[in-house]
N, CA, C and O of each residue as an XYZ file, in Angstrom:
860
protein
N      44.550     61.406    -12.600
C      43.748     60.186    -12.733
C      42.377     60.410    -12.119
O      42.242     61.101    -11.109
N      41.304     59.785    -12.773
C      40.135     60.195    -12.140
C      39.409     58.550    -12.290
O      39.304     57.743    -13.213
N      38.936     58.589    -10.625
C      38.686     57.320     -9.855
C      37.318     57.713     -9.728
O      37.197     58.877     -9.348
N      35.871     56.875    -10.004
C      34.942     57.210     -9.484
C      33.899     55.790     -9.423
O      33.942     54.996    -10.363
N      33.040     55.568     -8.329
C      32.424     54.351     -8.107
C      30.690     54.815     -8.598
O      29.957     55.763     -8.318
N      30.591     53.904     -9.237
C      28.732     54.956     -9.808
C      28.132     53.372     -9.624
O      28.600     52.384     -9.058
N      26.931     53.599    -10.337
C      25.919     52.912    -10.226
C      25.177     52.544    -11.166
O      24.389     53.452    -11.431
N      24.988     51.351    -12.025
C      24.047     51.064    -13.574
C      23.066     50.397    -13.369
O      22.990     49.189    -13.146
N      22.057     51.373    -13.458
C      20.634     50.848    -13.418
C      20.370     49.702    -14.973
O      20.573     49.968    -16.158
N      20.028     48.848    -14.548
C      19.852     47.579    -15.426
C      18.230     47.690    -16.079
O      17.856     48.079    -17.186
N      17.541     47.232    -15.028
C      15.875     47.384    -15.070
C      15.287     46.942    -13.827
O      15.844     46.542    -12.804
N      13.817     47.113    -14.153
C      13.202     47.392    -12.553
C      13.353     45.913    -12.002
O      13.393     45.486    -10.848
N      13.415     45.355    -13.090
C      13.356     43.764    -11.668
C      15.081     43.097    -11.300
O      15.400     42.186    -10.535
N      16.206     44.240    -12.456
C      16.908     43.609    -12.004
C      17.885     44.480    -10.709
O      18.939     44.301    -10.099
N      16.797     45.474    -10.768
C      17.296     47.112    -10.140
C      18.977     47.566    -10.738
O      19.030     47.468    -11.964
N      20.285     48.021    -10.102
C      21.640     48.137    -10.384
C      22.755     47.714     -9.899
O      22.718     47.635     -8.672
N      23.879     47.365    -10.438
C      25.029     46.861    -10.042
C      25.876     48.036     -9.919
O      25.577     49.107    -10.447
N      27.062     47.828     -9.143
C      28.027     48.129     -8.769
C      29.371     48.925    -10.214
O      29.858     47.997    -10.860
N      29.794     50.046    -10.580
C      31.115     50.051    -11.653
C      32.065     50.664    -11.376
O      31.621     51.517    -10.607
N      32.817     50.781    -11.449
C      34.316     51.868    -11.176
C      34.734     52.084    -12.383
O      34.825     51.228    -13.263
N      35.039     53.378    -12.486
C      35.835     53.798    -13.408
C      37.020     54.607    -12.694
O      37.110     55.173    -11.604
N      37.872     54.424    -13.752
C      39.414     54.665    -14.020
C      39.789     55.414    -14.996
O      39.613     55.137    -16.182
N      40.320     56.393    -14.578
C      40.594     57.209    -16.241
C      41.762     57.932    -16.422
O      41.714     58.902    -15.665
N      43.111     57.918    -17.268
C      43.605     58.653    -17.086
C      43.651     60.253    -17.555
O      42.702     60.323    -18.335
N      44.290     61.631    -17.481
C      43.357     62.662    -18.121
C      43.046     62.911    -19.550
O      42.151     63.640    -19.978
N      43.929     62.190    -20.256
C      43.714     62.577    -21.849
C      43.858     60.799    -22.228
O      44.870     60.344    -22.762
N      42.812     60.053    -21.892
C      42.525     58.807    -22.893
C      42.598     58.554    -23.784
O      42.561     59.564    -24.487
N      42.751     57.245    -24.621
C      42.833     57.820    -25.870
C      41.346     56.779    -26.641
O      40.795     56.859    -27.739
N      41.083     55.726    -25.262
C      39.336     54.896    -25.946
C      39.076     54.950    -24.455
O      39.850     55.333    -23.578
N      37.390     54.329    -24.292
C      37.296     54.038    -23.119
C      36.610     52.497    -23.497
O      35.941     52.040    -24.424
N      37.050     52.107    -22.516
C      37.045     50.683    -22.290
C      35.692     50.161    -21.392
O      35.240     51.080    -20.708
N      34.988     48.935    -21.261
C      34.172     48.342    -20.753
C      34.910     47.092    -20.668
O      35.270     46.374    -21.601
N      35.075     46.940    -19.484
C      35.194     45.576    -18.685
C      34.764     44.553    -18.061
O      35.067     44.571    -16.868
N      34.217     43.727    -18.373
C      32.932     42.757    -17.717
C      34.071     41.448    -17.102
O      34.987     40.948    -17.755
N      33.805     41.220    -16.137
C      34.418     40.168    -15.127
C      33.633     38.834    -15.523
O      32.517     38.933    -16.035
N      34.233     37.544    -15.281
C      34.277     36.409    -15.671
C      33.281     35.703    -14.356
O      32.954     36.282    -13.320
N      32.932     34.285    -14.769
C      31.837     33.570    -13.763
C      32.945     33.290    -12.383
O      32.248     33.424    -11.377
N      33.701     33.115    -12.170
C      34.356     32.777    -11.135
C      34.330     34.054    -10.182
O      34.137     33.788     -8.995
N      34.482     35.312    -10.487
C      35.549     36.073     -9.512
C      34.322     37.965     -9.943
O      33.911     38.272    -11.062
N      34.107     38.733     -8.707
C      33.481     40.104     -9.454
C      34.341     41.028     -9.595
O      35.481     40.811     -9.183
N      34.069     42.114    -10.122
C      35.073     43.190    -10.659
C      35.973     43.350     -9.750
O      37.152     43.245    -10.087
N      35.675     43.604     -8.563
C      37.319     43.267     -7.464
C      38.165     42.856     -7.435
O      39.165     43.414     -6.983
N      38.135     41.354     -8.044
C      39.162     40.507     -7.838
C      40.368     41.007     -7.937
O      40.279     42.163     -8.350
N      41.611     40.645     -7.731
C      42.217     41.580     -7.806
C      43.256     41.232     -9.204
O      44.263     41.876     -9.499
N      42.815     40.276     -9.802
C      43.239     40.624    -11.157
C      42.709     41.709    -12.256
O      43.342     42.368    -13.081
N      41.027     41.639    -11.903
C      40.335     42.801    -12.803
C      40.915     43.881    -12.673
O      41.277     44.606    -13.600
N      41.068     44.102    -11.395
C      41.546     45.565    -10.509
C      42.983     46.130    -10.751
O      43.276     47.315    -10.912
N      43.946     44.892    -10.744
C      44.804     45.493    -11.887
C      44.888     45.320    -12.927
O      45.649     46.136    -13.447
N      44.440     44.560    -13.659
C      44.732     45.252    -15.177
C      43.800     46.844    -15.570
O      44.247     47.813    -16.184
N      42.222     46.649    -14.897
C      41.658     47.836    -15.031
C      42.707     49.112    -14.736
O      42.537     49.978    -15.594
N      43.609     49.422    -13.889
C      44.571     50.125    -13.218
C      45.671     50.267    -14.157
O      45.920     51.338    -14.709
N      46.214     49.391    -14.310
C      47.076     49.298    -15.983
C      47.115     49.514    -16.920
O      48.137     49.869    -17.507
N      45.686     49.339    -17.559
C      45.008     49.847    -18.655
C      45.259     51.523    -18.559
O      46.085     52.162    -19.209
N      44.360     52.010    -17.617
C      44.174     53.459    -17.146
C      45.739     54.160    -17.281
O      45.854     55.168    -17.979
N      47.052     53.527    -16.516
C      48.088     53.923    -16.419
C      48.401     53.950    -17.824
O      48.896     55.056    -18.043
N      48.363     53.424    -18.644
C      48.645     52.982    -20.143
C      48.271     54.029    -21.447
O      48.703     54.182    -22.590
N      46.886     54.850    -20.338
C      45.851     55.801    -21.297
C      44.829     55.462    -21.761
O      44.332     56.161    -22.644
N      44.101     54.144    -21.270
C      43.063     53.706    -21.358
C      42.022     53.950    -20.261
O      42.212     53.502    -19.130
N      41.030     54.586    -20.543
C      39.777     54.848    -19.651
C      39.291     53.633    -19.525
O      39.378     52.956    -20.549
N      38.687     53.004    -18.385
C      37.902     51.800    -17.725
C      36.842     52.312    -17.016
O      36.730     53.338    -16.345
N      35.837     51.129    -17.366
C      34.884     51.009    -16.895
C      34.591     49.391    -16.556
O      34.021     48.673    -17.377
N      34.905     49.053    -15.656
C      34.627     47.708    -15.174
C      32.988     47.680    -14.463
O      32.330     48.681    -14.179
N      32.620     46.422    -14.303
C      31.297     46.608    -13.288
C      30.855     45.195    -12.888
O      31.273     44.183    -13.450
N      30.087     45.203    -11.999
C      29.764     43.907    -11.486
C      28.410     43.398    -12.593
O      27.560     44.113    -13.124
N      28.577     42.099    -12.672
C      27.300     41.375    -13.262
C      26.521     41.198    -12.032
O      27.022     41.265    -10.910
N      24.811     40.886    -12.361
C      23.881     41.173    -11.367
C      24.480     40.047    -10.215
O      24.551     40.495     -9.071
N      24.707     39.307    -10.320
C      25.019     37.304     -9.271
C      26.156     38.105     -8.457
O      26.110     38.543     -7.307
N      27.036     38.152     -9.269
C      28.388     38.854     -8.483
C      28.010     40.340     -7.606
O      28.927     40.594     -6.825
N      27.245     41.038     -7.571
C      26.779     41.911     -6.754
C      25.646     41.595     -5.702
O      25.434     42.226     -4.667
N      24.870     40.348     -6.232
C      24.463     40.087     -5.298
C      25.100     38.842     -4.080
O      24.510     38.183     -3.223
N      26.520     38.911     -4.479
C      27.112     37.656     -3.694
C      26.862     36.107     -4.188
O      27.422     35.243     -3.513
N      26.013     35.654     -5.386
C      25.643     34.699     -6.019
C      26.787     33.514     -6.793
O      27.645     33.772     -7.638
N      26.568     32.638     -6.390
C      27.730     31.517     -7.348
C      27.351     31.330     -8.954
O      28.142     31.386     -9.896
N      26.139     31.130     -8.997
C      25.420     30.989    -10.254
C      25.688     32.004    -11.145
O      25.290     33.125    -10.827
N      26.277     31.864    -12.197
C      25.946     33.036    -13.167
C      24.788     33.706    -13.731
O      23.749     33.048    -13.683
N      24.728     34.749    -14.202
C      23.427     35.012    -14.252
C      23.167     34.914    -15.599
O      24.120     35.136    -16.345
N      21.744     34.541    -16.258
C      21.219     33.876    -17.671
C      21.701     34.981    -18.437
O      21.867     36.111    -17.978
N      21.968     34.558    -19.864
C      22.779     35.236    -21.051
C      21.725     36.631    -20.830
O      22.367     37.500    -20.239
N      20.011     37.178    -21.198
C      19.842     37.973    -21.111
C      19.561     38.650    -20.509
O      18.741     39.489    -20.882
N      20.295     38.668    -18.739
C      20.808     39.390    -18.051
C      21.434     40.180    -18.063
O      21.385     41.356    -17.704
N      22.210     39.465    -18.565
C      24.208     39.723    -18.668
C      24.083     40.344    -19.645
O      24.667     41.428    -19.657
N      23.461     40.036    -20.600
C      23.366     41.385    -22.080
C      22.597     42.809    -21.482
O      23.137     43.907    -21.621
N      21.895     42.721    -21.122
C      21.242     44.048    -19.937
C      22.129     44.511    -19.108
O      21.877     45.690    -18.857
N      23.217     44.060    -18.471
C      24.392     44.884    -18.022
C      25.158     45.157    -18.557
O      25.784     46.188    -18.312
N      25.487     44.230    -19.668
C      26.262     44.758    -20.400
C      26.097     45.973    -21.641
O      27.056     46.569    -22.133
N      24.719     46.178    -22.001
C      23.886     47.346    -22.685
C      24.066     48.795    -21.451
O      24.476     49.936    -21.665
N      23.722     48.348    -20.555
C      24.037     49.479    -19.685
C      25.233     50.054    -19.164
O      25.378     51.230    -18.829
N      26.110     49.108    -19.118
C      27.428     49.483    -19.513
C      28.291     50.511    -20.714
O      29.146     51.396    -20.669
N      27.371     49.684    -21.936
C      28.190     50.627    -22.985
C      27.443     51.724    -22.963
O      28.092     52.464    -23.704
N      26.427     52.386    -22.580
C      25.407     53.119    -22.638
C      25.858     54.523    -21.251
O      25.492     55.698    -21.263
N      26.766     53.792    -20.169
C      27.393     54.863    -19.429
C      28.417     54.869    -19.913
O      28.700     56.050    -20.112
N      29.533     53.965    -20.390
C      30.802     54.452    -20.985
C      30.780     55.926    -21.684
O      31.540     56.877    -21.502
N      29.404     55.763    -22.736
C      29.696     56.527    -23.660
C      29.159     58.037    -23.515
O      29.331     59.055    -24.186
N      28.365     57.710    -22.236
C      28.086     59.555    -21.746
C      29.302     59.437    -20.612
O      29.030     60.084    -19.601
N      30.190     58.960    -20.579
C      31.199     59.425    -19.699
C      32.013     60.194    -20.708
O      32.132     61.417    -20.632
N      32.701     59.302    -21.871
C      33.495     59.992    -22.744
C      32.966     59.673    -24.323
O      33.250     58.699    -25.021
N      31.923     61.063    -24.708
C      31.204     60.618    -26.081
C      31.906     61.069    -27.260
O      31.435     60.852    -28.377
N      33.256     61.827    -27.056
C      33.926     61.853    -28.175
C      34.974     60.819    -28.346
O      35.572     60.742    -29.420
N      35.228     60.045    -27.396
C      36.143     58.777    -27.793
C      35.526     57.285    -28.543
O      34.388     56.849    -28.368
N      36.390     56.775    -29.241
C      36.571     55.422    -29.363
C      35.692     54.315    -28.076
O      36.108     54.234    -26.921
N      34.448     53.546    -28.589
C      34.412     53.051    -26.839
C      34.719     51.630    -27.744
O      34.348     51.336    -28.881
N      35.480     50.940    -26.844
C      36.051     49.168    -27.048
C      35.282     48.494    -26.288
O      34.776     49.279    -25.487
N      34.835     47.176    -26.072
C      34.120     46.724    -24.534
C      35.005     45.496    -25.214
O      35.278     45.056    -26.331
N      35.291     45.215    -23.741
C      36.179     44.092    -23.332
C      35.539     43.023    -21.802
O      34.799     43.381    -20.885
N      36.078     41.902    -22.013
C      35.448     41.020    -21.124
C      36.928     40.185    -20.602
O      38.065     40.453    -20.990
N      36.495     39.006    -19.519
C      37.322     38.037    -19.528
C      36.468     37.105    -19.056
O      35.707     37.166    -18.090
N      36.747     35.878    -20.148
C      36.006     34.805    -20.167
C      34.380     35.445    -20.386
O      33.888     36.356    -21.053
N      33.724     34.098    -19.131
C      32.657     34.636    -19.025
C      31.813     36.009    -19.489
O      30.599     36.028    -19.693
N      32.647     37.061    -19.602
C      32.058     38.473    -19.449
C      32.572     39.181    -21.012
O      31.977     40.135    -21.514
N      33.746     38.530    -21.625
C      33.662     38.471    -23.199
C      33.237     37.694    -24.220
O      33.350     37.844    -25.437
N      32.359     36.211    -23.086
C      31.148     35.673    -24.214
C      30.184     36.058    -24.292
O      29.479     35.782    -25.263
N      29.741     36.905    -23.231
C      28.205     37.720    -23.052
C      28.453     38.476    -23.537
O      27.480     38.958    -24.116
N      29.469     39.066    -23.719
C      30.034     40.751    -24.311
C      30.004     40.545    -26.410
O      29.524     41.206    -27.331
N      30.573     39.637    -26.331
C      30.467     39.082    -27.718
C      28.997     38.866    -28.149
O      28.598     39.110    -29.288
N      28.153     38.344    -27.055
C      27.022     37.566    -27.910
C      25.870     39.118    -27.962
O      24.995     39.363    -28.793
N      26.292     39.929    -26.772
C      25.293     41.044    -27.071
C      25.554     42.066    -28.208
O      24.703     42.889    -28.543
N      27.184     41.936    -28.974
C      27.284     42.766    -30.076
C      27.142     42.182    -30.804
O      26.853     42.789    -31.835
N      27.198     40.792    -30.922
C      26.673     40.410    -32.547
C      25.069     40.692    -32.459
O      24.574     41.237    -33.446
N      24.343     40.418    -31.530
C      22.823     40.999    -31.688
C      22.240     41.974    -31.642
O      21.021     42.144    -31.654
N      23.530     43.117    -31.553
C      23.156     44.562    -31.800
C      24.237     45.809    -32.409
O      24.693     46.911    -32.105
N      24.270     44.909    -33.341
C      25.110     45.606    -34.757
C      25.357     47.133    -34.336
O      26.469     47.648    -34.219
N      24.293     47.677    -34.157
C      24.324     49.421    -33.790
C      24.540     49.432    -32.616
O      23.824     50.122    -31.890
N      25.431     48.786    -32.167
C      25.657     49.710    -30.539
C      27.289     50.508    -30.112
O      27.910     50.649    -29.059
N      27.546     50.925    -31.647
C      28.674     52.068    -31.888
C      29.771     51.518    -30.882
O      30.546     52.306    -30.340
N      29.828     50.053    -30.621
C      31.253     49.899    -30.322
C      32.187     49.693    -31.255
O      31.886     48.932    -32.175
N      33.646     50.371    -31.241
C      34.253     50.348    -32.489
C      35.410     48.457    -31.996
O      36.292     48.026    -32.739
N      35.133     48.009    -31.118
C      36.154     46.416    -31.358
C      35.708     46.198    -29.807
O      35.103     46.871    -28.972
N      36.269     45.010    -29.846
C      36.185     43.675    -28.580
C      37.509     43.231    -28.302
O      38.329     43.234    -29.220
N      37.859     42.817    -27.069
C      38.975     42.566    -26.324
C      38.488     41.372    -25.774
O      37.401     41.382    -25.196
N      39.135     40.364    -25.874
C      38.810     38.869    -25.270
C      39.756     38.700    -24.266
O      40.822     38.603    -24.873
N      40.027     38.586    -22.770
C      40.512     38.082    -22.420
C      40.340     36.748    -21.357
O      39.876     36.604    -20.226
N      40.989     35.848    -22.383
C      40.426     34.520    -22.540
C      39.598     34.293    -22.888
O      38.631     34.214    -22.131
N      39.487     34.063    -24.165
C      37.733     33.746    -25.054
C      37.543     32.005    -24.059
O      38.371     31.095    -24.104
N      36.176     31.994    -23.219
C      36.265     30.079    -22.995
C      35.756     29.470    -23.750
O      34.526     29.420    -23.756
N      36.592     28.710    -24.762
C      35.377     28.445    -25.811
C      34.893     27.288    -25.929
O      34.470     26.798    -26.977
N      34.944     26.481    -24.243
C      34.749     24.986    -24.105
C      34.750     24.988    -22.884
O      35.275     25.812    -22.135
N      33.995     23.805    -22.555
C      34.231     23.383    -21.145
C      35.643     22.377    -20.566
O      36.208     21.616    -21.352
N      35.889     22.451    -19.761
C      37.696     22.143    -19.836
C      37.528     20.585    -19.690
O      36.763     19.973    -18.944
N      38.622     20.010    -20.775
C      38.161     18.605    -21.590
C      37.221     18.256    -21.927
O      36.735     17.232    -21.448
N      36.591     18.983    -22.896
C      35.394     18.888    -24.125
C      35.581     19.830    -25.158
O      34.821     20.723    -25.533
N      36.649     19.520    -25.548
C      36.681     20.481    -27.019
C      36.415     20.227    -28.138
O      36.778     19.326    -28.895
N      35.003     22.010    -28.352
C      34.395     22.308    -28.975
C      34.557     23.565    -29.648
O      35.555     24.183    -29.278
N      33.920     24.070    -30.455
C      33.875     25.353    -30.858
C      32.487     26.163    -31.248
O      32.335     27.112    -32.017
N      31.547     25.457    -30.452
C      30.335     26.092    -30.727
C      29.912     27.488    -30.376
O      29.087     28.322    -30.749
N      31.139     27.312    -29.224
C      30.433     28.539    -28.157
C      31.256     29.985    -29.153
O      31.447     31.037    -28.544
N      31.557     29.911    -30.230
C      32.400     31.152    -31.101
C      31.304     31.085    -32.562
O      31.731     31.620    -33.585
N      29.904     30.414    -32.592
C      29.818     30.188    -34.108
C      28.974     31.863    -34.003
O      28.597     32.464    -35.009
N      28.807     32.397    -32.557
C      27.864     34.046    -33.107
C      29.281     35.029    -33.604
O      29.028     35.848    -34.487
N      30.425     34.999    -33.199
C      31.694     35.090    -33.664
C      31.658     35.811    -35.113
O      32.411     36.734    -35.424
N      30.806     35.326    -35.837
C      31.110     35.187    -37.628
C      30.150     36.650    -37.726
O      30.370     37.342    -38.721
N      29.001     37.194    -36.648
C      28.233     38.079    -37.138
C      28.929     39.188    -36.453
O      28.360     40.252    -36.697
N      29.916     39.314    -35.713
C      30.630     40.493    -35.681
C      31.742     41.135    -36.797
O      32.737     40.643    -37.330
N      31.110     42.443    -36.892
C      31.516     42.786    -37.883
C      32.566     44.274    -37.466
O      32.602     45.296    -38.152
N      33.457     44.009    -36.012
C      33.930     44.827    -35.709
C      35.337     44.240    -35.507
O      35.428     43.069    -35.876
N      36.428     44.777    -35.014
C      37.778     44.241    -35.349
C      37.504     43.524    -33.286
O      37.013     44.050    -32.287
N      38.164     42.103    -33.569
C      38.075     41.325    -32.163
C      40.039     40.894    -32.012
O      40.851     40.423    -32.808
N      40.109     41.288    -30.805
C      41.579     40.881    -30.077
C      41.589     39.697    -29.271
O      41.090     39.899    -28.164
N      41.950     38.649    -29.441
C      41.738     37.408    -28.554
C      43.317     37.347    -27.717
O      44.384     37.407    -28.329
N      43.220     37.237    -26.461
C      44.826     37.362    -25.810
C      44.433     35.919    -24.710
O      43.906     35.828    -23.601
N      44.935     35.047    -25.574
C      44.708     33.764    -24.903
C      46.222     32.777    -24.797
O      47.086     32.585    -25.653
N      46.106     32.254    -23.329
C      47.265     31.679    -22.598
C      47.539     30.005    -23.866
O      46.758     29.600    -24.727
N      48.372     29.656    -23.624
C      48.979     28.358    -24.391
C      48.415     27.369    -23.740
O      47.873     26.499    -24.421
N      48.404     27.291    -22.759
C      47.749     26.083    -21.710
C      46.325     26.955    -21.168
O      46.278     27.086    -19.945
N      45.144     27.573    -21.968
C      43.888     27.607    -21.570
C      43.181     26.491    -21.606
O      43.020     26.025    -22.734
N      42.562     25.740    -20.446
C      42.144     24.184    -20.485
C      40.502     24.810    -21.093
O      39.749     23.939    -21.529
N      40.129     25.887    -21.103
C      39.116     26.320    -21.496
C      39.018     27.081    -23.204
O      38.173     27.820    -23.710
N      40.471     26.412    -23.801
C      40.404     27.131    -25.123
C      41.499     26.371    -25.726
O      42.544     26.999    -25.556
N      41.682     25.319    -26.337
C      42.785     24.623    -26.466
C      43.493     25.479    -28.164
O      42.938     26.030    -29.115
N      44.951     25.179    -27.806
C      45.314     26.787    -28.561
C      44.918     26.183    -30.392
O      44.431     26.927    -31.243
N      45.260     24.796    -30.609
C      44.694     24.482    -32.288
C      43.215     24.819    -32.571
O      42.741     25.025    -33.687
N      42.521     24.846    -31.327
C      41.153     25.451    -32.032
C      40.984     26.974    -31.819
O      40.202     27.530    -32.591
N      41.544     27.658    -30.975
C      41.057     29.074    -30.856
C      41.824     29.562    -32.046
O      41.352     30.627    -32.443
N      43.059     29.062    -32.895
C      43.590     29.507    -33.314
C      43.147     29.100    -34.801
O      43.699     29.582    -35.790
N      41.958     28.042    -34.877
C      41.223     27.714    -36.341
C      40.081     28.786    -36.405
O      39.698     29.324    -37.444
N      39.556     29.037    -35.056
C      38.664     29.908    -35.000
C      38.760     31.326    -35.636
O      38.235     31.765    -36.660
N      39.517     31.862    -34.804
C      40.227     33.152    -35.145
C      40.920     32.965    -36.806
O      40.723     33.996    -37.449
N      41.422     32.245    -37.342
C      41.830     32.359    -38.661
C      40.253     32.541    -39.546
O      40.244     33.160    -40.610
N      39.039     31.967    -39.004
C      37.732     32.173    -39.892
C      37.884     33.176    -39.484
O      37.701     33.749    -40.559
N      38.079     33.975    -38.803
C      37.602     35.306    -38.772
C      37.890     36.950    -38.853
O      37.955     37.735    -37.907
N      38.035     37.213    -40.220
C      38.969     37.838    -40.986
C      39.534     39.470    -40.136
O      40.593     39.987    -40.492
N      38.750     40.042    -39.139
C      38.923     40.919    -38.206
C      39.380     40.490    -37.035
O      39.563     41.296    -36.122
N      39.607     39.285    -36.900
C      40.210     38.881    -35.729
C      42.132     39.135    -35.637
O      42.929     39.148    -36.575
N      42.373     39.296    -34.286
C      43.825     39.403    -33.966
C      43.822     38.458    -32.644
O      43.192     38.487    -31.587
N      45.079     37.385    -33.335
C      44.979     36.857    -31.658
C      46.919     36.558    -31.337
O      47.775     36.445    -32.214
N      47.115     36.501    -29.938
C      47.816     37.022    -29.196
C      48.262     35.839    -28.308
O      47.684     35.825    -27.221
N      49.395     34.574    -28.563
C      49.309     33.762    -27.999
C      50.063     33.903    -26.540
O      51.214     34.290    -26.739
N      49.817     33.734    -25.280
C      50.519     34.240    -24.252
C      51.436     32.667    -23.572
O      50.969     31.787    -22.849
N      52.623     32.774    -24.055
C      53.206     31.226    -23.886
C      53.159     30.578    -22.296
O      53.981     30.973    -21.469
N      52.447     29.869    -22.053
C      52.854     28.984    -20.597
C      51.987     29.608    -19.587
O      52.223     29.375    -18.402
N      50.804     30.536    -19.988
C      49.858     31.182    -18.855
C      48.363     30.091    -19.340
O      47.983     29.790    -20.471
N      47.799     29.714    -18.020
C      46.635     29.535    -18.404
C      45.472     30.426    -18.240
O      45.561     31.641    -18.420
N      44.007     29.627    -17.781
C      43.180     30.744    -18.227
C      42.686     31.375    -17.558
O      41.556     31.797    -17.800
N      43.642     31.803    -15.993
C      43.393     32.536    -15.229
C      44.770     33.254    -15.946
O      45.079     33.877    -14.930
N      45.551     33.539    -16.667
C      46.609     34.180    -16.951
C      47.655     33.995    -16.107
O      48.423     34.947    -15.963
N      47.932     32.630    -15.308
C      48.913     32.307    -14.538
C      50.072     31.757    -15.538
O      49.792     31.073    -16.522
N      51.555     32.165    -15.149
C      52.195     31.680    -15.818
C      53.985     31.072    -15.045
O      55.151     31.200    -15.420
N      53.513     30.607    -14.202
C      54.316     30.197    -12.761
C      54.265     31.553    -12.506
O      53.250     32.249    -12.468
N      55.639     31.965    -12.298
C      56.298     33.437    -11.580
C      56.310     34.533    -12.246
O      56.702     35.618    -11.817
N      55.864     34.294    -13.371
C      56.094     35.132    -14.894
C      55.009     35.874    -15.005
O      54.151     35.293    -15.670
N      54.566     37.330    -14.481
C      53.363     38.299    -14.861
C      53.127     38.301    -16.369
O      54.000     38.524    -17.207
N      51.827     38.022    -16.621
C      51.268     38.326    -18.202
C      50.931     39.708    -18.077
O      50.998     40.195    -19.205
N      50.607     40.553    -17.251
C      49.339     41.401    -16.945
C      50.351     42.683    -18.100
O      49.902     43.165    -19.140
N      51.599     42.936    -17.566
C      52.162     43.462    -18.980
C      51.920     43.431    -20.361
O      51.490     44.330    -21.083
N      52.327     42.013    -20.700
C      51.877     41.751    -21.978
C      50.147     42.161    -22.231
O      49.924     42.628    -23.348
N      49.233     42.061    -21.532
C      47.935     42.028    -21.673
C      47.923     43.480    -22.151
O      47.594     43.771    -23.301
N      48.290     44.380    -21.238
C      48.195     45.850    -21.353
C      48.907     46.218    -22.871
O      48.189     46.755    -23.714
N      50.084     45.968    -23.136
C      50.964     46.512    -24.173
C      49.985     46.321    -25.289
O      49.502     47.275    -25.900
N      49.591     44.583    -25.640
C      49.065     44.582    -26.809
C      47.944     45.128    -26.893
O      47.554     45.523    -27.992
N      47.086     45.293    -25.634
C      45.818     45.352    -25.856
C      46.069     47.391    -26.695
O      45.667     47.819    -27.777
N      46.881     48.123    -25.564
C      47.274     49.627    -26.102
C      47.743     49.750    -27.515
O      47.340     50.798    -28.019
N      48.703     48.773    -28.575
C      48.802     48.492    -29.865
C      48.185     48.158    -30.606
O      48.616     48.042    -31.753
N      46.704     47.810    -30.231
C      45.588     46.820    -31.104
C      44.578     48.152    -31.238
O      43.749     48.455    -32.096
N      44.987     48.766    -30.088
C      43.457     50.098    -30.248
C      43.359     50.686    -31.723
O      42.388     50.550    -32.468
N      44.778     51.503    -32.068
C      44.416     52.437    -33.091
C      44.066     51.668    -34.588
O      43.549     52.093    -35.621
N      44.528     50.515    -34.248
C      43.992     49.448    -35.901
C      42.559     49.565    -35.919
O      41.906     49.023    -36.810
């Protein structure tokens, strides 16, 4: 397994954040992981599934968004977050340039992750991993926040809980039917922290997400 903590220069005013990678020796994609507005790549949910993934044969690359490295509550503005997240896929892929690269988010960090590949068609990611698309604010359901959704033209995995108060399951699941590359993954009785009383999802997260790669 190969563990290493680096550094992604963003730009001069936003200088670099914090990434770890995880790898196991013969991968079979490498992954980009962007952490959600609540919690930074530490938390220790990122930290294991990133770890899981890796155990699984998935290379990771998780990393902090600029707020979360600087200790910040505020999230940081969408074209921020697309600037880390560009620099992200941009070290994934001189880490491992003959693989598959996927970029994956949760919440927060797979709507920025989403909104920077639909606005950059060429950025040779071959699919997207949602975990927990939020596609509302919790009791206000909407579906606006999925209409850039329609300009991805790469295969998207949505692995969303039954009780997400941030994704209520009749609309993520009208959503995802518009969208003919979409796969989604209902996780019964977890919400949208992936809690599910006593019952670990983090399994299920890993299995499907490792079955969805080679499609």
């Amino acid at each position: 397994m190969d563990a290493q903590t680096l550094k992604l220069r963003i730009s001069p005013t936003v200088n670099a954040v914090t990434a770890k990678y995880t790898a196991p020796n013969h991968p079979i994609c490498t992954l980009t992981l962007a952490h959600g507005a609540g919690a930074g790549m530490d938390h220790p949910f990122m930290e294991a599934l990133a770890g899981s993934l890796a155990d699984a044969g998935i290379a990771v690359l998780r990393f902090n968004f600029p707020f979360s490295e600087q200790q910040k509550r505020r999230p940081d503005s969408p074209a921020v977050a697309h600037q880390t997240i560009a620099a992200a896929i941009a070290k994934a892929r001189t880490l491992n340039p003959m693989l598959p690269l996927i970029a994956a988010g949760k919440s927060f960090g797979g709507r920025m992750t989403s909104q920077y590949l639909a606005a950059h068609p060429d950025s040779g990611v071959a699919g997207i991993v949602f975990y927990g698309f939020p596609l509302h604010p919790a009791g206000k359901p909407a579906t606006v926040r999925a209409d850039h959704l329609q300009q991805l033209r790469i295969p998207m995995l949505f692995l969303q809980g039954s009780r997400d108060a941030l994704a209520t399951w009749e609309l993520i699941h009208s959503v995802c039917n518009s969208l003919p590359l979409a796969s989604l993954v209902r996780l019964e009785g977890a919400d949208h922290s992936f809690k599910a009383g006593k019952h670990s999802v983090l399994p299920t997260l890993v299995s499907e997400t490792v079955k969805w790669v080679p499609r």
